[in-house]
N, C-alpha and C positions, 0 to 999 in steps of 0.2 A: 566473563570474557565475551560472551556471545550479544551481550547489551552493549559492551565495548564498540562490537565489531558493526551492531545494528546503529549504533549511534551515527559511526562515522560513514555509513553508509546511508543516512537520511541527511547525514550535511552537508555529502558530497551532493544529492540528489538537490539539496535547496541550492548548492554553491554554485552549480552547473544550469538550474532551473532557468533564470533569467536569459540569459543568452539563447540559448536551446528554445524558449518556449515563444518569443517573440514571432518566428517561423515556423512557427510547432503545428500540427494538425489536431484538431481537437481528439481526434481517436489518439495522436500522440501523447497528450497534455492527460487526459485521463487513465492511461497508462503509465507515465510517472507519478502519478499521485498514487493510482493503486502500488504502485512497486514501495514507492515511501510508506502510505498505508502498513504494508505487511514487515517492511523491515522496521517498520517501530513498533511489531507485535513482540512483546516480550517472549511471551511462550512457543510450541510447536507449530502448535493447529490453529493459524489466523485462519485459514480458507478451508472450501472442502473439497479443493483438489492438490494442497499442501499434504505432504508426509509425515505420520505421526516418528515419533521416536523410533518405533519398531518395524518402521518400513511399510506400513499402510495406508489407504489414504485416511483424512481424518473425516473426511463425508459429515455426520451429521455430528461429531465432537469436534468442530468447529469452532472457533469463535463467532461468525460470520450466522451461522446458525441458532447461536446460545442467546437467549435475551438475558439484558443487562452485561452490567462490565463494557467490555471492549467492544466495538465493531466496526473491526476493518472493514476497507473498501476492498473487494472483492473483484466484481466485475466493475463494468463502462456502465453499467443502467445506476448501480450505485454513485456514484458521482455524479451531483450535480451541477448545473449550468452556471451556477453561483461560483461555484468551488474552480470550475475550470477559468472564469472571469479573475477569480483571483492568484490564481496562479498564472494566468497569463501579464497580470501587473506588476510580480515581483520584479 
């Protein structure tokens, strides 16, 4: 259900992208990407100031932290100039 719910919330994110990002500020544009980033993290802990299951933060059981597998974008230094170029074309 929760994949359900992260799906539809990265296709609202792309469905919305286009219009929104034409006038978009780049610190705006890198900030939808991280938001899509994290909601197409399957698990808990994409970031490390996301909450584990049990209500802490996940600091360094992160994704974001872990090498290999997954690695969301996090912060605005993680996205790059390339990334926000192509998001602003959608």
């Amino acid at each position: 259900m929760r994949a359900a719910g992260a799906a539809f919330a990265l296709a609202l994110a792309f469905a919305a992208a286009p219009a929104a990002a034409k006038g978009s500020s780049v610190a705006a544009i890198k900030q939808r990407i991280i938001d899509a980033s994290i909601a197409d993290y399957p698990g808990n802990c994409p970031c490390p100031y996301n909450s584990a299951s049990n209500g802490s933060r996940c600091g360094k059981r992160s994704a974001w932290n872990r090498a290999g597998g997954y690695s969301p974008k996090c912060f605005p230094s993680d996205v790059t100039a390339a990334e926000v170029k192509a998001w602003q074309r959608r």
